[in-house]
ZAMARGU-4260 file (C-alpha; in steps of 0.2 Angstrom, whole numbers, plus 5000, padded with zeros to 4 digits):
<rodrens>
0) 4928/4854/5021 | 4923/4869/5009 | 4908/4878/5013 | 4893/4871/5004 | 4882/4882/5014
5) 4892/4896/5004 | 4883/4891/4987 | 4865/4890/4994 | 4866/4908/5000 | 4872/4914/4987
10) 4859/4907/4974 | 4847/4915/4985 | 4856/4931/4988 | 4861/4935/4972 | 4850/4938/4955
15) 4846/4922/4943 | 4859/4926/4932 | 4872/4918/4944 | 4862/4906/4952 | 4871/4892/4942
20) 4888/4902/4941 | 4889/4905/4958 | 4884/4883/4965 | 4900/4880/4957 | 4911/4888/4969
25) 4912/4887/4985 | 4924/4895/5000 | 4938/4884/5004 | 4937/4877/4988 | 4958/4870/4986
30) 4956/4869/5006 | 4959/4847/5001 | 4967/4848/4984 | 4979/4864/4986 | 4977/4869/5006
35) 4992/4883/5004 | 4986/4892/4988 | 4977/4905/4998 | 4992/4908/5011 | 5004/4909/4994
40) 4992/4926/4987 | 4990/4933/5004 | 5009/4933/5008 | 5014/4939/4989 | 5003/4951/4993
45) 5009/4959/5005 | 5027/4956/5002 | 5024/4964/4985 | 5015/4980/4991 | 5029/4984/5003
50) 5036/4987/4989 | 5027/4994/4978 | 5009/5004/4989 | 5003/5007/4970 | 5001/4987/4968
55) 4984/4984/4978 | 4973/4997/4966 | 4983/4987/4951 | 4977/4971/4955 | 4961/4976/4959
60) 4959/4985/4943 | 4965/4971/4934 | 4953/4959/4942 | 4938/4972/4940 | 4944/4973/4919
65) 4944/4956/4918 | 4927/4951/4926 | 4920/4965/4916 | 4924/4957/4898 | 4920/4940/4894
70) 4918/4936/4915 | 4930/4935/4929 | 4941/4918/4919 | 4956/4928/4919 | 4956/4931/4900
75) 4963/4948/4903 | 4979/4939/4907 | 4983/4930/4891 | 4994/4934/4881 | 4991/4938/4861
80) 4993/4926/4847 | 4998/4926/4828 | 4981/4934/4822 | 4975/4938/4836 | 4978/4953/4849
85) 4973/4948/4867 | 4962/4960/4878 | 4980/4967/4886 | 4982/4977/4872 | 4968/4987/4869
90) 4967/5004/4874 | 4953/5000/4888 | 4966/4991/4896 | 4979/5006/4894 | 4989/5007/4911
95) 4983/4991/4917 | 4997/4983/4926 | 4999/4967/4939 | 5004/4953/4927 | 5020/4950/4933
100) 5014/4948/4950 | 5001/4937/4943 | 5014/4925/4936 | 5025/4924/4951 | 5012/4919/4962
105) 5004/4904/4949 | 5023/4897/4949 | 5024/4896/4966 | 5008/4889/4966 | 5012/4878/4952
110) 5027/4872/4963 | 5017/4865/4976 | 5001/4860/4966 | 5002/4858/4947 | 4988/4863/4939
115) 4975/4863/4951 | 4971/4882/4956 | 4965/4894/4941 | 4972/4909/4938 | 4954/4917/4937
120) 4954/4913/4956 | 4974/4916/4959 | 4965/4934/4952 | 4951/4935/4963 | 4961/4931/4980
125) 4976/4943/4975 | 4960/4956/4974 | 4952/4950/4990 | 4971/4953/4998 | 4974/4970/4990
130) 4956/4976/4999 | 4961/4971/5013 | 4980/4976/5012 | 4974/4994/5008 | 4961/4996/5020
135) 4959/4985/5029 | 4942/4974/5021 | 4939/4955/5022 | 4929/4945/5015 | 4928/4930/5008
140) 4931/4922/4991 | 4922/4911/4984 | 4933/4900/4971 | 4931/4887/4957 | 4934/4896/4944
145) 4941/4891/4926 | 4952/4900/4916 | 4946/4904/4898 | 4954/4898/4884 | 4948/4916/4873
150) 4956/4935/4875 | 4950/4946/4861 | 4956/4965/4862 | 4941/4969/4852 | 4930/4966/4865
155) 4936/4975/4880 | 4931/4993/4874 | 4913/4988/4872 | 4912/4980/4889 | 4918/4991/4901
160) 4912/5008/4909 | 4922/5023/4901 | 4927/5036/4909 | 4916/5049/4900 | 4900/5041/4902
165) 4884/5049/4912 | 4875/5042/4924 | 4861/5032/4913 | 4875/5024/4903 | 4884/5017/4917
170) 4867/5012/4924 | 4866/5001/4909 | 4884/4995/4909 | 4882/4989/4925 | 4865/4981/4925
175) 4871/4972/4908 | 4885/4963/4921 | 4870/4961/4935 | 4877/4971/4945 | 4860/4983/4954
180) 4864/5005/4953 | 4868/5002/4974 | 4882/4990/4972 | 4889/5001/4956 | 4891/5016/4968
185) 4897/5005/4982 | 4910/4998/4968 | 4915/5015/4962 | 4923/5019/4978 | 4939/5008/4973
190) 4942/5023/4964 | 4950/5031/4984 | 4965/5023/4977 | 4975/5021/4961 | 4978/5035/4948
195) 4972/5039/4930 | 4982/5044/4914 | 4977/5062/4911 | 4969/5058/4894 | 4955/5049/4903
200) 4949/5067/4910 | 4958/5081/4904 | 4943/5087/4892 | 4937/5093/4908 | 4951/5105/4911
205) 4953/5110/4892 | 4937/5107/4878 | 4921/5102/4889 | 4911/5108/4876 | 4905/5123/4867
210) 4899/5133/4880 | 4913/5130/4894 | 4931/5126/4892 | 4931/5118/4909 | 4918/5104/4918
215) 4910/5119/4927 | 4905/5102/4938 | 4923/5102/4944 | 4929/5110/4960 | 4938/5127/4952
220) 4956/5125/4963 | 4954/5105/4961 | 4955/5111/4941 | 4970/5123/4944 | 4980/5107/4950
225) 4976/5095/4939 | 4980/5106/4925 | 4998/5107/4933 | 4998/5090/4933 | 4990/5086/4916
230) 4998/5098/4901 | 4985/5104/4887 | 4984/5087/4875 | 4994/5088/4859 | 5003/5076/4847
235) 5018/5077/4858 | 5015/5078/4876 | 5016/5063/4888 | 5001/5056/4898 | 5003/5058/4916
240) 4995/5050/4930 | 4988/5058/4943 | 4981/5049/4959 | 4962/5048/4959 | 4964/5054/4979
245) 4979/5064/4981 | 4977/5064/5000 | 4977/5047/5004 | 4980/5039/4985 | 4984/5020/4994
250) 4971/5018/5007 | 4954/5008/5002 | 4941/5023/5011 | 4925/5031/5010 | 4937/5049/5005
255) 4929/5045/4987 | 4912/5051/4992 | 4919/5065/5002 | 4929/5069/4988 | 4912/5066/4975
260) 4901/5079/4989 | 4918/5094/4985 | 4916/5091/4966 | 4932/5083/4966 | 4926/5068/4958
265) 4942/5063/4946 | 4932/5057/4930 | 4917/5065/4921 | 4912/5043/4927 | 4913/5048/4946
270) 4906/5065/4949 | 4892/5059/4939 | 4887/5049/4954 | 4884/5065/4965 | 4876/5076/4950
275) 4861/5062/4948 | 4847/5063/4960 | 4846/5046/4964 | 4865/5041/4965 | 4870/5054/4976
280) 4857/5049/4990 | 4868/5031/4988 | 4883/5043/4991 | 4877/5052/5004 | 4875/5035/5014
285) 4893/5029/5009 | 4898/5049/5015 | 4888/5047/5033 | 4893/5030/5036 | 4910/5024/5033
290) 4907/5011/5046 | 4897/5003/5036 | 4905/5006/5017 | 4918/4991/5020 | 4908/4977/5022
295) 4896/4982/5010 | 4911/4984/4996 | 4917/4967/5002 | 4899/4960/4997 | 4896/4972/4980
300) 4917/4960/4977 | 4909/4944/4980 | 4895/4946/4969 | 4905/4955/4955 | 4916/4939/4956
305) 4901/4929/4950 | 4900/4936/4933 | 4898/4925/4918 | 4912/4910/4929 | 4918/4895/4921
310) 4912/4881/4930 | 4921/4864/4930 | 4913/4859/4915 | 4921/4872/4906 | 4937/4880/4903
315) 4953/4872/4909 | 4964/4876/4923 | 4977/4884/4915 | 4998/4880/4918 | 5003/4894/4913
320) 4991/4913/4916 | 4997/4917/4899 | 4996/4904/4888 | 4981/4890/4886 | 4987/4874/4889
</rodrens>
């Protein structure tokens, strides 16, 4: 049966803001109703990612976007209506990718169990798989999610972190999401894997500011190569990705903070965490002990997972991820 011990942990565990959230779901939730949906991610998953390695940062980008705007209720995968452009389009989302993956996985779950499992949890356990599939990181998922029936593009931008912010405004962006300054550092590691459009940090190589055309924060020879990589912005040129860790750009690690400490911290976002006083004492820990960095990441996931869920009195479990029912 699912674990109701799950659900009184984590009221107790967690701040008030979830309490309530967090007692409607439970690990092993579809374990009656749909006992396979977990099985069906896992093996998508990792089926997918033989295929393509960039495919467990997309979907755990895509699950960390969505959570962030409006609560993890899988409103970034809908699609726009007449009137009404969806969170997908908005340039907050630019890059985002995985929803393809997404649909394959609710039709074969469709096919064995209509309308039972949400795609807000089909969402979480494809994250939960990617951790693991990329380095190596269980934990578990609490699930019960419903999906909303709202995506507004308009909101995306004011909700998540950008890229250019300093340390105080990502303290803020995080805390308004309940999520403490330790597990937003611990979160920030995610960025060991996956890649950035060259627009999201190039005024770092080419107009940081009146005084200094380049971050003087940023390694000098980690400049010289991303400036190969990233042309100087004009009307015309193309916006590149480049890996946020070009060592090991696939595997879920603790290189982040290594990374952070040789002032080669990707956006003005991550080496902001080394620059503060207080943060980089948090990246120092994750830096001495990579022992201990995975299981902490796999809790900061659990409780990012809480935000602002649609409990079975709300939402609806929808048939299709993009479409309300």
């Amino acid at each position: 049966m699912p674990n109701l011990i799950t659900c009184v942990m984590l009221s107790f565990v967690y701040l008030s803001m979830f309490m309530v959230s967090s007692c409607s779901l439970k690990v092993g939730y579809y374990q009656t109703s749909c006992p396979e949906a977990e099985a069906i991610v896992r093996s998508t998953v990792n089926k997918a990612a033989t295929l393509d390695p960039g495919l467990p940062a997309a979907l755990l980008r895509l699950h960390f976007h969505d959570c962030f705007v409006r609560g993890c209720d899988a409103s970034i995968l809908l699609d726009s209506i007449p009137g009404s452009l969806a969170e997908k389009e908005s340039m907050g989302n630019k890059g985002v990718r995985g929803f393809e993956f997404i649909d394959e996985v609710k039709a074969k779950i469709e096919s064995k169990c209509p309308q039972t499992v949400s795609c807000a949890d089909i969402l979480a356990f494809a994250a939960r798989d990617s951790v693991f599939r990329a380095g190596g990181i269980h934990y578990a998922v609490p699930s019960g999610r419903r999906d909303s029936r709202v995506s507004l593009s308009s909101e995306v931008i004011q909700n998540l972190p950008d890229s250019s912010f300093n340390m105080k405004q990502l303290q803020e962006n995080f805390a308004r999401k309940g999520l403490p300054l330790e597990e937003m550092v611990i979160l920030s590691g995610a960025h060991s894997i996956g890649d950035s459009h060259c627009s999201s940090f190039s005024n770092r190589l080419y107009s940081f500011s009146s005084t200094h055309q380049q971050d003087p924060s940023l390694d000098p020879n980690y400049a010289k190569y991303l400036k190969t990589q990233c042309p100087r912005p004009n009307s015309t040129t193309l916006d590149p990705v480049v890996p946020f860790d070009n060592v090991t750009p696939d595997r879920l690690d603790n290189n982040y903070y290594i990374n952070l400490k040789k002032n080669k911290g990707l956006l003005t976002s991550d080496q902001a965490l080394w620059n503060h006083r207080i943060t980089k004492k948090m990246v120092k820990n994750n830096l001495n002990h990579p022992t201990g960095w995975p299981s902490r990441f796999g809790s900061a996931m659990v409780h990012m997972g809480l935000i602002d869920v649609l409990h079975e009195t709300e939402g609806e479990i929808r048939k299709n991820c993009r479409v309300v029912n």
